[in-house]
N, C-alpha and C positions, 0 to 999 in steps of 0.2 A: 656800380657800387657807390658811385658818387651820393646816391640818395640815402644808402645805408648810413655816411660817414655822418651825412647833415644830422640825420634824426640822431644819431650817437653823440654829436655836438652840441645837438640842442639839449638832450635829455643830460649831458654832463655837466653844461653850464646854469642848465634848472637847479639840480642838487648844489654847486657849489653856490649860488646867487641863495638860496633858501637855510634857513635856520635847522629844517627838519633832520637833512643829511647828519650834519652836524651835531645833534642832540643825538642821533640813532647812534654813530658812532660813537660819540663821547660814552654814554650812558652803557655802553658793551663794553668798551676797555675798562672803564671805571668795576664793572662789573667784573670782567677778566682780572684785573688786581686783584681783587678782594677774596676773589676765589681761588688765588696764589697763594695771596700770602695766609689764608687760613688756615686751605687745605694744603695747596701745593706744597707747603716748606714743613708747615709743621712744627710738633716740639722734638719731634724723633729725629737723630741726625740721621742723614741721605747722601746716599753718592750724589752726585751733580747730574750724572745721565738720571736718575731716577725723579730729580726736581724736574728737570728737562721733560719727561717724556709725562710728570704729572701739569707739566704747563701748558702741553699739544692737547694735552685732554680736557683740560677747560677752556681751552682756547677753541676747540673741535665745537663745543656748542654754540658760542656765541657768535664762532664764525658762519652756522648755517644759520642764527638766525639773523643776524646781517644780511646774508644774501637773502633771504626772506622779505624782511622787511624794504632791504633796499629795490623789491623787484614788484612787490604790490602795490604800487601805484605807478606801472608803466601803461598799461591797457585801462583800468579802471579810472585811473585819473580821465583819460583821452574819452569814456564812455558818459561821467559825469558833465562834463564840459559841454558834452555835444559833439569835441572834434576827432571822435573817431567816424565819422561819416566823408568827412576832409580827407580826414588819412588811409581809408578804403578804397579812396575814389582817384587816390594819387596815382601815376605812371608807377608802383612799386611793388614788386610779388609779392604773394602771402609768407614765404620762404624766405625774403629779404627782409621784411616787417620786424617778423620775430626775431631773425639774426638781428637786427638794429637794437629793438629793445631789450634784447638779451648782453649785448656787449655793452649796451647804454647802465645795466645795472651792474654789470660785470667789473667795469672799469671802476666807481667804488667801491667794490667790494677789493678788487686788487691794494686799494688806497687804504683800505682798513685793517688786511690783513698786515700790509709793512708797517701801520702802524702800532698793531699787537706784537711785532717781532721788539718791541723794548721789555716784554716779561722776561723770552727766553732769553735775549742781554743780560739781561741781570744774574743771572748765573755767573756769567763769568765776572762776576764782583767775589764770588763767595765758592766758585771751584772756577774744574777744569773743564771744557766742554768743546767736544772736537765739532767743526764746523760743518762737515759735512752733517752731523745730526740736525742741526738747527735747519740745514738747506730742505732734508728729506721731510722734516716735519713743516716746516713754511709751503712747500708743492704739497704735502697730504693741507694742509686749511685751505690750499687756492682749489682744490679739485672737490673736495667736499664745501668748499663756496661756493664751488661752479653750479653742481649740485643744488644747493639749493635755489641760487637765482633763477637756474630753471624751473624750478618746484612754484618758484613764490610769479615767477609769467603767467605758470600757467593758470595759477589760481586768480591770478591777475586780467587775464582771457575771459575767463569763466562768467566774473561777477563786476558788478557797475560798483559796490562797495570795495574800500582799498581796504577794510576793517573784516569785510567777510571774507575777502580774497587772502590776508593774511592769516585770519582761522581757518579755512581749509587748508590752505597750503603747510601752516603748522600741523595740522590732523594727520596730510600724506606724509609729511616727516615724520612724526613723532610712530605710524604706525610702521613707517619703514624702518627705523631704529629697534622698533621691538621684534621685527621680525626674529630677531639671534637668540632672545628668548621664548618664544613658538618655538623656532627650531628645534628646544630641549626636550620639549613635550611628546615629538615627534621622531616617529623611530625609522628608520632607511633610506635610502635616496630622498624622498621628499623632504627630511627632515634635513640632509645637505643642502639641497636645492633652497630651501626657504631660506635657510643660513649664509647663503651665496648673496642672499637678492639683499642680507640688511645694509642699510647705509653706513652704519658705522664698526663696532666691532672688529669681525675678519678685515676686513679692507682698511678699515683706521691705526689700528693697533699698531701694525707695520711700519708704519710713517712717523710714529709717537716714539717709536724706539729704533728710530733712525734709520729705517731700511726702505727701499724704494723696491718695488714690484711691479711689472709691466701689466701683471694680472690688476691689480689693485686700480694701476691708472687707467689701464683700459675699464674697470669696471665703473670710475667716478664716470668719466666719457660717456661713457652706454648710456648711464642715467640723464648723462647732463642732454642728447640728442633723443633719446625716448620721450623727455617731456619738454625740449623743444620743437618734437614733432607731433607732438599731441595737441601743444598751441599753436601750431601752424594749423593744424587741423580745425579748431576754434574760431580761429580767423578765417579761414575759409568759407566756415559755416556764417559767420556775421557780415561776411560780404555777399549771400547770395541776402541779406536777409536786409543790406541798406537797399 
């Protein structure tokens, strides 16, 4: 594991040494603001749970596409360079590789989520807001961050561009997100079934309005190892291919 931790240290201390990090995250909270205080607050008054649980939900976008962003340029960067041929050829599994670059975007994304936790603060300037809500909806942004960091490896796997690797991996989001409206379309079990699989909705909602679900977390989970096994499998495949 010793080798997993290096590449996780190297790829943490790349992001904070770089401007980019920093611009991605700014540019989303900044973002997150805006879309508080226009829509979140309103001119309509609101209970405080109801500001609270409109802040998870603009918060819910910007945090997968952070973990997006922050995850397409783990593999494509190393493909542009050259030194994924370095990195294939190291004493290190295909299974460790991915866990390394998966926790290497991971670890800013945890960095960005506390740092959108000053929207739901501000609540408690202007009500009352019990804390376990803030806890349940901060674990729904880390689990659907998780989520996406996976999404944006694996698009990052895929493609030598960190620009194409980022439009696919927004493509598998944006059509995972729609699947809750398919589902409407669709009438019986499959029409469950489709509605099970969207990323957000049923399994988000929960979290926005304070409640924590074992089903819900195990479902960010499922997604977040489905396509970190998928880029394992990518990787695999570019290693028989140096």
């Amino acid at each position: 594991m010793s080798a997993v931790w290096l590449i996780v240290m190297r790829e943490v201390r790349s992001y904070a040494s770089t401007w980019s990090g920093y611009l991605v995250g700014a540019s989303l909270l900044l973002l997150s603001g805006l879309l508080y205080n226009v829509y979140g607050i309103g001119d309509v008054p609101q209970y405080s749970r109801d500001v609270l649980r409109n802040a998870f939900y603009f918060l819910s976008g910007t945090t997968l596409v952070a973990g997006i962003l922050f995850a397409m340029r783990l593999i494509a960067e190393e493909r542009q360079t050259g030194s994924i041929k370095l990195l294939l050829s190291a004493p290190i599994s295909d299974s460790q590789l991915v866990l390394a670059k998966f926790l290497a975007g991971f670890v800013p994304l945890l960095a960005y989520v506390a740092a959108s936790m000053y929207i739901p603060l501000l609540v408690f300037f202007r009500g009352e807001v019990a804390f376990g809500h803030v806890a349940a909806g901060a674990l729904g942004l880390v689990l659907l961050g998780s989520a996406g960091v996976s999404i944006g490896l694996f698009g990052s796997c895929l493609f030598k561009s960190q620009l194409v690797a980022a439009m696919v991996s927004g493509v598998i989001a944006v059509v995972m997100i729609l699947l809750w409206q398919t589902s409407k379309i669709v009438d019986g079990p499959l029409g469950e079934a489709i509605s099970a699989l969207a990323l957000h909705d049923r399994h988000f909602f929960p979290f926005m309005e304070g409640t924590i679900s074992t089903a819900n977390v195990v479902y960010y989970l499922s997604v977040t190892l489905f396509f970190l096994a998928l880029s394992r499998n990518v990787m695999e495949a570019s290693r028989w291919r140096v």
